[in-house]
MOPAC internal coordinates of N, CA, C and O (Angstrom, degrees):
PM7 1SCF
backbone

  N    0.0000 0     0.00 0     0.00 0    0    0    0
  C    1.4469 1     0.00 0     0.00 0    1    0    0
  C    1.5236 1   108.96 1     0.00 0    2    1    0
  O    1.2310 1   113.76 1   -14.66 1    3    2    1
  N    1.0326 1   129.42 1   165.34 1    3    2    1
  C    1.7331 1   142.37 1  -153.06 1    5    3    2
  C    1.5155 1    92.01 1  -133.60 1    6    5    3
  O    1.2310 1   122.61 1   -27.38 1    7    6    5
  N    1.4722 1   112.60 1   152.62 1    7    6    5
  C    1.6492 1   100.95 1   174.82 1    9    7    6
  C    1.3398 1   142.60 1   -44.65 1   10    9    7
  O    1.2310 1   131.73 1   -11.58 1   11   10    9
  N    1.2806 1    94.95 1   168.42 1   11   10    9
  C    1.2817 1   109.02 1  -150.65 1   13   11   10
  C    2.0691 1   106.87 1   -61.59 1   14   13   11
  O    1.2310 1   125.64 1   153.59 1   15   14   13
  N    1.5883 1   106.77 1   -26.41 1   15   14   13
  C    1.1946 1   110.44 1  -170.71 1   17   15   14
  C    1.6999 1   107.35 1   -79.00 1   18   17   15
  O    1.2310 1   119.16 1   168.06 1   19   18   17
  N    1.1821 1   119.21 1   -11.94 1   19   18   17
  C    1.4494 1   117.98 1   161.89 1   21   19   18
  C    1.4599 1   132.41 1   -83.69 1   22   21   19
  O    1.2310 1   124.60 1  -166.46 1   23   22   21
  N    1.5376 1   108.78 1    13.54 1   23   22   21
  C    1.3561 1   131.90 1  -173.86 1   25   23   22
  C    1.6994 1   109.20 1   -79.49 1   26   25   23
  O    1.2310 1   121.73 1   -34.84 1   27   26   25
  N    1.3130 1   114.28 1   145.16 1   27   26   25
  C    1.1710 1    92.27 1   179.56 1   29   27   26
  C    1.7753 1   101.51 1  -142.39 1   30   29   27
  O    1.2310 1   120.04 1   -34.72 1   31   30   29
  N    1.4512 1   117.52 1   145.28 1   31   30   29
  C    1.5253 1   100.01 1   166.77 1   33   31   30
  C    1.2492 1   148.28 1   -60.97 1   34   33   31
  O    1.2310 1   105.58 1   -71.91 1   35   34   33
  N    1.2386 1   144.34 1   108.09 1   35   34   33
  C    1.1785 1   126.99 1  -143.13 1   37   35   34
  C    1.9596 1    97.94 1  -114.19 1   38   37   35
  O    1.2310 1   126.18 1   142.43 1   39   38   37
  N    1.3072 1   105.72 1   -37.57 1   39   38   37
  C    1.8004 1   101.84 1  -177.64 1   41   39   38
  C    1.9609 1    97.54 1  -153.41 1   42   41   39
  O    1.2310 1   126.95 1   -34.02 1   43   42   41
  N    0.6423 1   104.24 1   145.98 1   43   42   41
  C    1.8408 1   124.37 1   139.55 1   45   43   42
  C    0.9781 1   141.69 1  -129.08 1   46   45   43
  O    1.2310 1   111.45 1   -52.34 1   47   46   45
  N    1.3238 1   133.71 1   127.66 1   47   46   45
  C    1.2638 1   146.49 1  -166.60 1   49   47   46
  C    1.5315 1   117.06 1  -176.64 1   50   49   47
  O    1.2310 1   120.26 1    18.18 1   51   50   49
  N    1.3638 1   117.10 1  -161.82 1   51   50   49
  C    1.5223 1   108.53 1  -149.61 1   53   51   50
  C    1.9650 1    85.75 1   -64.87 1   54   53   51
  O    1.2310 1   129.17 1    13.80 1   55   54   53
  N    1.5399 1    99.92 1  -166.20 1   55   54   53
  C    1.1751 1   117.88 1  -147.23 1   57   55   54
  C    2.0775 1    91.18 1   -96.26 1   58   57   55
  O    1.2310 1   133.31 1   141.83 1   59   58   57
  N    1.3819 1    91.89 1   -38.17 1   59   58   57
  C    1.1190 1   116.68 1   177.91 1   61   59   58
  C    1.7462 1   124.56 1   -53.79 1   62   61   59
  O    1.2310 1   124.42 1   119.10 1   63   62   61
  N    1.2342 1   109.13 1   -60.90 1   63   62   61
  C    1.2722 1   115.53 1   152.05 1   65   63   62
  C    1.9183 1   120.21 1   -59.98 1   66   65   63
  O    1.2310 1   126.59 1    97.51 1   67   66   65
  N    0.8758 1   104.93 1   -82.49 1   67   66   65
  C    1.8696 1    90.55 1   166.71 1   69   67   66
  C    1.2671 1   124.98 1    -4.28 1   70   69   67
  O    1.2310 1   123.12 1   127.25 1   71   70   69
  N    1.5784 1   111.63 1   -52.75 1   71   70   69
  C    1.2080 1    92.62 1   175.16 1   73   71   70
  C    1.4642 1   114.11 1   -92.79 1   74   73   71
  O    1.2310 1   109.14 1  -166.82 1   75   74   73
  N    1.2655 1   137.95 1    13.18 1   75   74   73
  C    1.5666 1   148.91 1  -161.47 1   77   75   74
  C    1.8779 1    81.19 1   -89.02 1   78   77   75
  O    1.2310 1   129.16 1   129.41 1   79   78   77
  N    1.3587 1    99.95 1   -50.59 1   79   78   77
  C    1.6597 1    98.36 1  -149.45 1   81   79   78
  C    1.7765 1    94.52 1   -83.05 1   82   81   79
  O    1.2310 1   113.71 1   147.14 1   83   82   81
  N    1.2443 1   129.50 1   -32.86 1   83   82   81
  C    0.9202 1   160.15 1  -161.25 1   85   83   82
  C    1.8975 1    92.75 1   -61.04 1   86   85   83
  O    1.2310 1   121.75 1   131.97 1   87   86   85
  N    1.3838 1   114.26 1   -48.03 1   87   86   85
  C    1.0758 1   123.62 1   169.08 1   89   87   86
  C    1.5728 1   130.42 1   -83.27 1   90   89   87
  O    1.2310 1   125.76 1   174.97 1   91   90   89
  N    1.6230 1   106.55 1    -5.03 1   91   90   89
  C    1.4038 1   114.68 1  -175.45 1   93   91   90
  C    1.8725 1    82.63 1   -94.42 1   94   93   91
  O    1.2310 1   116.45 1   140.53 1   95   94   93
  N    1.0435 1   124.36 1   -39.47 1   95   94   93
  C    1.0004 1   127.93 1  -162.58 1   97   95   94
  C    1.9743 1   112.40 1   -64.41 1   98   97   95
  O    1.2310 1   134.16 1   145.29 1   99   98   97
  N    1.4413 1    90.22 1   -34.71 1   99   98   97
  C    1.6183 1   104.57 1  -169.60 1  101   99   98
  C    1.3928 1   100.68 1   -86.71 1  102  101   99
  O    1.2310 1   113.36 1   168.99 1  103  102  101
  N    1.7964 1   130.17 1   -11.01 1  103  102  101
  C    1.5961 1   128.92 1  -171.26 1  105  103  102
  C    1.7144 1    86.15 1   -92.06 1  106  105  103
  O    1.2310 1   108.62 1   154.15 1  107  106  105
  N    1.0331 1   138.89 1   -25.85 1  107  106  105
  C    1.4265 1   152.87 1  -159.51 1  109  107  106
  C    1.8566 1    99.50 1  -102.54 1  110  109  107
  O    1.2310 1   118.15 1  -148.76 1  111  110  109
  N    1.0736 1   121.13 1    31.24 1  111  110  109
  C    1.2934 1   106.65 1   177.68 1  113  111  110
  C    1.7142 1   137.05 1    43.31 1  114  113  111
  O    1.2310 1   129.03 1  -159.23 1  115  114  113
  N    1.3828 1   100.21 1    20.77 1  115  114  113
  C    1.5289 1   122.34 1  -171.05 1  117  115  114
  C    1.2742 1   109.75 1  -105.31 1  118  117  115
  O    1.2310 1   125.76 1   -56.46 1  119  118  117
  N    1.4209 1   106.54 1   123.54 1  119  118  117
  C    2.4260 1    99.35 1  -172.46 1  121  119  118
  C    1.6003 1    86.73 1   -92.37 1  122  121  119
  O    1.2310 1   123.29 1   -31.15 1  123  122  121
  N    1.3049 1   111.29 1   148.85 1  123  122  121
  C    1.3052 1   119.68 1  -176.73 1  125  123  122
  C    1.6053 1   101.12 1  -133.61 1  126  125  123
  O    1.2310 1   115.93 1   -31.61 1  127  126  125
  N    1.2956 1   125.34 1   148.39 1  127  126  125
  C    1.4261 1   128.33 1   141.37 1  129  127  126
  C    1.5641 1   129.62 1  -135.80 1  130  129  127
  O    1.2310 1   132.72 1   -32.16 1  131  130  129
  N    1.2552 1    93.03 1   147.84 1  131  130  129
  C    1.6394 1    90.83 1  -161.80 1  133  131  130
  C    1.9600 1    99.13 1  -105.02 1  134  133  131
  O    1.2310 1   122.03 1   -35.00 1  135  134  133
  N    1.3688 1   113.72 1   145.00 1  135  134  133
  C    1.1352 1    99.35 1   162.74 1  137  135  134
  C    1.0161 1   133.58 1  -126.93 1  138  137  135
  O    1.2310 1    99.26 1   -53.17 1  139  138  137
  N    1.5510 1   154.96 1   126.83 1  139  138  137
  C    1.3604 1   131.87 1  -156.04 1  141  139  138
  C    1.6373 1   102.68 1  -122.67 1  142  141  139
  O    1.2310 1   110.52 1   -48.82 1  143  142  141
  N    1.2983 1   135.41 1   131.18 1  143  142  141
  C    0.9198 1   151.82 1   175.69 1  145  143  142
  C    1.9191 1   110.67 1   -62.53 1  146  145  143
  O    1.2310 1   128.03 1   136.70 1  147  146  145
  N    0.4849 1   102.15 1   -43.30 1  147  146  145
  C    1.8321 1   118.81 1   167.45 1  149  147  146
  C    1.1248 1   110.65 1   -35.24 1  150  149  147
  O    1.2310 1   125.99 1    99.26 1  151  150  149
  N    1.3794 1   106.09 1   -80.74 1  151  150  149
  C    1.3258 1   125.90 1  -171.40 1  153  151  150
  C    1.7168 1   106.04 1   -63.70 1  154  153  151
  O    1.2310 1   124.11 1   126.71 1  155  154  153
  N    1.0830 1   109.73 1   -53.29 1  155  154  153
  C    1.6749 1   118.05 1   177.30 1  157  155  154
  C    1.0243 1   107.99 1   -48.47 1  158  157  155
  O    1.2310 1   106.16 1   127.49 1  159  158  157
  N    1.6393 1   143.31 1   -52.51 1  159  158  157
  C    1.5536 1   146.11 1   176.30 1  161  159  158
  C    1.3596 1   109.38 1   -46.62 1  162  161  159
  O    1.2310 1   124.21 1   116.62 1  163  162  161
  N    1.6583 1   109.53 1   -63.38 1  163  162  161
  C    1.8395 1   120.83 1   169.13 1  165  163  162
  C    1.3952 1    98.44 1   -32.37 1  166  165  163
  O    1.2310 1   118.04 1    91.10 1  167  166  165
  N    1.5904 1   121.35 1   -88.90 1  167  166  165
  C    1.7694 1   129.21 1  -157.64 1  169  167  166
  C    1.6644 1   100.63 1   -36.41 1  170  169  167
  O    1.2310 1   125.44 1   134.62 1  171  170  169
  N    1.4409 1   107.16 1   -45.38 1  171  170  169
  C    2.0488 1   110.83 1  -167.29 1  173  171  170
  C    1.5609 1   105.01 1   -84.86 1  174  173  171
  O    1.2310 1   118.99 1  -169.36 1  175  174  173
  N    1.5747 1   119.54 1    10.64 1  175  174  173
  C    1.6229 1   136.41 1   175.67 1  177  175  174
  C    1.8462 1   116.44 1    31.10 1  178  177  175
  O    1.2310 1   144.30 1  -115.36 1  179  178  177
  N    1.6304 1    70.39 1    64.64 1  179  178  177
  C    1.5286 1   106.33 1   172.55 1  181  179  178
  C    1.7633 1   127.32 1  -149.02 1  182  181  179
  O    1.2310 1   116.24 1   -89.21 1  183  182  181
  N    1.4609 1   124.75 1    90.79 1  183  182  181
  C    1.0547 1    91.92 1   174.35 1  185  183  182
  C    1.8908 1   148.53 1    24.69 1  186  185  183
  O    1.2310 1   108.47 1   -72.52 1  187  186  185
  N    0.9776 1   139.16 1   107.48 1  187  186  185
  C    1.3873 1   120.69 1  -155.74 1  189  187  186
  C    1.9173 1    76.85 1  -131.21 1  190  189  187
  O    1.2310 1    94.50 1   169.41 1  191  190  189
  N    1.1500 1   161.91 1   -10.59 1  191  190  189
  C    1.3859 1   150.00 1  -171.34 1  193  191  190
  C    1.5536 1   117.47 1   145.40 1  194  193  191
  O    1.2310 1   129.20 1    49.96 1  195  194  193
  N    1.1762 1    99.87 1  -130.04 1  195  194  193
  C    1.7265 1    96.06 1   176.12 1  197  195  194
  C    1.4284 1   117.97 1  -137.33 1  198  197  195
  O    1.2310 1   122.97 1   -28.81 1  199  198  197
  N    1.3532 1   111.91 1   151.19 1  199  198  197
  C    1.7818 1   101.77 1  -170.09 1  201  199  198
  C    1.5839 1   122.93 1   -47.82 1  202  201  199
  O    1.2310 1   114.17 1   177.26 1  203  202  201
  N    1.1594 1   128.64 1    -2.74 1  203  202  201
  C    1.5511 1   144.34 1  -167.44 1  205  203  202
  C    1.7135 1    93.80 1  -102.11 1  206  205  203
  O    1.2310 1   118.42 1   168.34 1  207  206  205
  N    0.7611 1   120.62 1   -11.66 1  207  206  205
  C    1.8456 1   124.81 1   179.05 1  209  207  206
  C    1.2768 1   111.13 1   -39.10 1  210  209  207
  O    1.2310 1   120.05 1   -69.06 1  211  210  209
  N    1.5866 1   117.51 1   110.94 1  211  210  209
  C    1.5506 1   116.05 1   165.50 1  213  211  210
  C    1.6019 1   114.69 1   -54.50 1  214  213  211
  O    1.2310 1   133.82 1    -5.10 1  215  214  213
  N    1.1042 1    90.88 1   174.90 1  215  214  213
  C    1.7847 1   105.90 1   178.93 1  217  215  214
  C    1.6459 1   102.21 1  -128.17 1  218  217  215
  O    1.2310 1   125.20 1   -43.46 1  219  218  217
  N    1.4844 1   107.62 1   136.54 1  219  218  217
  C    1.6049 1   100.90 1   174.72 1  221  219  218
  C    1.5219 1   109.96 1  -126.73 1  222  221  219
  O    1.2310 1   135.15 1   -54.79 1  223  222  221
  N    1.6477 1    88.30 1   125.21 1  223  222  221
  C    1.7195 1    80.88 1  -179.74 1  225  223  222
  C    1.5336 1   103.53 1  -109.67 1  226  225  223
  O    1.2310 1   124.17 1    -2.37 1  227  226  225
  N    1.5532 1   109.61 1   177.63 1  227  226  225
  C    1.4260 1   110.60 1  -121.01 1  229  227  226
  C    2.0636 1    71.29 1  -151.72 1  230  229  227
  O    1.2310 1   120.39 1   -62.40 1  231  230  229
  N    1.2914 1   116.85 1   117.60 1  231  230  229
  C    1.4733 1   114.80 1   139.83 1  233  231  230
  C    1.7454 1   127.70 1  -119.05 1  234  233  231
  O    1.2310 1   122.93 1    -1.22 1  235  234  233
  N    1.2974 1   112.00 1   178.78 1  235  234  233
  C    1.4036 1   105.16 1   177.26 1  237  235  234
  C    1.4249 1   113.99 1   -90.71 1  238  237  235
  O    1.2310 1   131.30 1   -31.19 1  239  238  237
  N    1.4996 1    95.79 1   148.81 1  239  238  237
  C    2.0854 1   114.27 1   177.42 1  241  239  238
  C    1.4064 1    96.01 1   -26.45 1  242  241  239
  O    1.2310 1   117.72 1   130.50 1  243  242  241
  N    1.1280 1   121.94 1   -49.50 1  243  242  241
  C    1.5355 1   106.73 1  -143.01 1  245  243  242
  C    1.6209 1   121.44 1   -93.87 1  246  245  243
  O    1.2310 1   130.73 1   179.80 1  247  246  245
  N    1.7205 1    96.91 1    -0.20 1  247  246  245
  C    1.4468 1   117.12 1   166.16 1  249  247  246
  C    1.7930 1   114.93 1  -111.51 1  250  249  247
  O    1.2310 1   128.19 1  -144.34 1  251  250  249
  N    0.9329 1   101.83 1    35.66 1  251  250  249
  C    2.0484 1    91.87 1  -142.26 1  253  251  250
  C    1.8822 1    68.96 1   -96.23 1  254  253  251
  O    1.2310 1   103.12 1   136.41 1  255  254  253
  N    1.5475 1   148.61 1   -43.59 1  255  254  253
  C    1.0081 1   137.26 1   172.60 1  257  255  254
  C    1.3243 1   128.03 1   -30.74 1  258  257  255
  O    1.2310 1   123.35 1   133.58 1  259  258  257
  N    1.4051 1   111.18 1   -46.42 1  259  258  257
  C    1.6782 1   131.45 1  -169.56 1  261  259  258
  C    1.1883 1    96.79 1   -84.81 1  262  261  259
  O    1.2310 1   115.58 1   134.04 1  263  262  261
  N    1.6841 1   125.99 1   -45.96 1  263  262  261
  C    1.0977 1   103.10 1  -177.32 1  265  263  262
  C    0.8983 1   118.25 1   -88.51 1  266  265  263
  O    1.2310 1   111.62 1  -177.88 1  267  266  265
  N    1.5158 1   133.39 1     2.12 1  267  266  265
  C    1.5278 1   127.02 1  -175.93 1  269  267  266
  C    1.9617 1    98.55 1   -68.79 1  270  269  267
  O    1.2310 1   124.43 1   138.53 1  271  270  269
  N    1.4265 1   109.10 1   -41.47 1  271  270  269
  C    1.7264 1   115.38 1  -170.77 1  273  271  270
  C    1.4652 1    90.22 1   -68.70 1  274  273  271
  O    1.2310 1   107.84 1   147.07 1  275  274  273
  N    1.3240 1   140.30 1   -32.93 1  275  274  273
  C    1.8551 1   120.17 1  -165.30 1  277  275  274
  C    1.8378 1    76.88 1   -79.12 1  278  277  275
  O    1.2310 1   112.93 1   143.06 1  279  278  277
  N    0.8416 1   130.97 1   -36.94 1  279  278  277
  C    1.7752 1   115.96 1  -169.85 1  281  279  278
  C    1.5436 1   109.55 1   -55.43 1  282  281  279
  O    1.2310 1   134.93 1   127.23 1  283  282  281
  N    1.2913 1    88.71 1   -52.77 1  283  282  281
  C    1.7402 1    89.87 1  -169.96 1  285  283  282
  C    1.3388 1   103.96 1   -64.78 1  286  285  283
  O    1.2310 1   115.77 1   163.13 1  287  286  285
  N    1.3433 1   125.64 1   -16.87 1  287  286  285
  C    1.5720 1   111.43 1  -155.00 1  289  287  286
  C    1.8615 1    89.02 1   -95.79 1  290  289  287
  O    1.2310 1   126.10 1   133.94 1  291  290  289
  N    1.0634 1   105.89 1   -46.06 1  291  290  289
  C    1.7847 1   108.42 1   170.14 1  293  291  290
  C    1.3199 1   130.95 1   -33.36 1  294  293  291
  O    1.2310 1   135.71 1   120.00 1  295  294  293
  N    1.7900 1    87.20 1   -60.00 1  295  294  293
  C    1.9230 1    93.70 1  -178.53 1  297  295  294
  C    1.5940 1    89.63 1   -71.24 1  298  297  295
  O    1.2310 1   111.29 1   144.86 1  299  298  297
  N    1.2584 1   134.00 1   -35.14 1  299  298  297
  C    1.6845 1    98.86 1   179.14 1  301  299  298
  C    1.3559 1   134.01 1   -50.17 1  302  301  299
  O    1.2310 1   126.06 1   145.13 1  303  302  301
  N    1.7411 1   105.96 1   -34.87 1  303  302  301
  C    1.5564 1   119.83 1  -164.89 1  305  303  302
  C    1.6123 1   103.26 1   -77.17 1  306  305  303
  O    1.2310 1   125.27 1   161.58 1  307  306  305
  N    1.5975 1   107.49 1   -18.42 1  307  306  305
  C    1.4131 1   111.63 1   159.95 1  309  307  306
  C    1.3382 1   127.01 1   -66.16 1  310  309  307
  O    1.2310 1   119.71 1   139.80 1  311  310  309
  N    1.4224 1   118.17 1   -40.20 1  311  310  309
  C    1.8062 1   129.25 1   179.66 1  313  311  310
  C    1.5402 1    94.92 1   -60.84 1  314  313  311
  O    1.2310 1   122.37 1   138.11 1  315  314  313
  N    1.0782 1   113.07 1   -41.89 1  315  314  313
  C    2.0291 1   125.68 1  -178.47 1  317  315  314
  C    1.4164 1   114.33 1   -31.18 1  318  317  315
  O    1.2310 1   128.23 1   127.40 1  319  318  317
  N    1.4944 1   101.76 1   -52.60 1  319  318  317
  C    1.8270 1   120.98 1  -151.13 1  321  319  318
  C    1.4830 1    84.25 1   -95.64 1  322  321  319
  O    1.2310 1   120.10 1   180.00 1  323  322  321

Protein backbone atom coordinates (compact mmCIF):
# COMPACT_ATOMS: atom_id res chain seq x y z
CA UNK A 1 0.00 0.00 0.00
CA UNK A 2 1.30 3.71 -0.78
CA UNK A 3 0.42 6.40 1.80
CA UNK A 4 -1.74 6.73 3.94
CA UNK A 5 -3.37 10.00 2.22
CA UNK A 6 -4.29 7.95 -0.89
CA UNK A 7 -6.41 5.67 1.23
CA UNK A 8 -9.79 5.66 0.73
CA UNK A 9 -13.00 4.25 2.60
CA UNK A 10 -14.39 1.62 1.04
CA UNK A 11 -17.00 -0.25 3.84
CA UNK A 12 -17.62 -0.48 7.65
CA UNK A 13 -19.10 -2.93 9.41
CA UNK A 14 -18.66 -5.56 12.00
CA UNK A 15 -15.05 -6.47 12.56
CA UNK A 16 -15.84 -9.82 11.37
CA UNK A 17 -16.79 -9.18 7.96
CA UNK A 18 -13.87 -6.61 7.28
CA UNK A 19 -11.77 -8.98 7.52
CA UNK A 20 -13.95 -11.65 5.32
CA UNK A 21 -13.85 -8.95 2.53
CA UNK A 22 -10.55 -7.75 3.51
CA UNK A 23 -9.37 -11.15 2.28
CA UNK A 24 -11.46 -11.27 -0.94
CA UNK A 25 -9.81 -8.16 -1.51
CA UNK A 26 -6.10 -9.42 -0.78
CA UNK A 27 -6.86 -12.92 -3.26
CA UNK A 28 -7.68 -10.06 -5.93
CA UNK A 29 -4.47 -8.22 -5.69
CA UNK A 30 -6.04 -5.37 -3.57
CA UNK A 31 -3.89 -4.08 -0.19
CA UNK A 32 -6.53 -3.43 2.24
CA UNK A 33 -6.51 -2.05 5.85
CA UNK A 34 -8.96 -2.26 8.26
CA UNK A 35 -9.17 -0.07 11.26
CA UNK A 36 -11.02 -0.57 14.38
CA UNK A 37 -11.30 2.01 16.92
CA UNK A 38 -11.85 -0.52 19.82
CA UNK A 39 -9.05 -2.19 19.65
CA UNK A 40 -6.86 1.04 19.08
CA UNK A 41 -8.33 2.75 22.43
CA UNK A 42 -7.44 -0.82 24.39
CA UNK A 43 -3.50 -0.94 22.78
CA UNK A 44 -3.25 3.32 23.81
CA UNK A 45 -5.01 1.93 27.48
CA UNK A 46 -7.91 3.88 27.14
CA UNK A 47 -11.26 2.97 26.49
CA UNK A 48 -11.59 3.12 22.59
CA UNK A 49 -15.92 2.63 22.39
CA UNK A 50 -18.06 -0.27 22.85
CA UNK A 51 -17.74 -3.98 22.13
CA UNK A 52 -20.29 -3.64 19.04
CA UNK A 53 -17.58 -1.22 17.32
CA UNK A 54 -17.46 -1.34 13.52
CA UNK A 55 -14.25 -1.77 11.75
CA UNK A 56 -13.41 0.42 8.66
CA UNK A 57 -11.47 -0.76 6.02
CA UNK A 58 -9.72 1.50 3.95
CA UNK A 59 -8.31 0.77 0.14
CA UNK A 60 -6.32 2.87 -2.28
CA UNK A 61 -7.84 5.51 -5.10
CA UNK A 62 -6.49 3.60 -7.59
CA UNK A 63 -8.22 0.25 -6.75
CA UNK A 64 -11.33 1.68 -4.98
CA UNK A 65 -13.25 0.60 -8.59
CA UNK A 66 -12.39 -3.18 -8.28
CA UNK A 67 -12.99 -3.07 -5.01
CA UNK A 68 -16.10 -1.30 -4.98
CA UNK A 69 -17.53 -4.63 -7.48
CA UNK A 70 -15.81 -7.42 -4.83
CA UNK A 71 -18.14 -5.24 -2.26
CA UNK A 72 -21.13 -5.40 -4.06
CA UNK A 73 -20.68 -8.92 -5.02
CA UNK A 74 -20.03 -9.88 -1.11
CA UNK A 75 -22.75 -7.96 0.55
CA UNK A 76 -24.94 -9.90 -1.94
CA UNK A 77 -23.61 -13.44 -0.97
CA UNK A 78 -24.53 -12.03 2.47
CA UNK A 79 -28.42 -11.11 1.54
CA UNK A 80 -28.09 -15.07 0.22
CA UNK A 81 -27.39 -16.75 3.73
Amino acid sequence: MTNHEDLVLLYTGTEINANVLKEILEDNQIGALIKNSLKSGLVAGFGGGYSEAEAQLFVTQKHLEKAKQLLEEFLKSLEKN
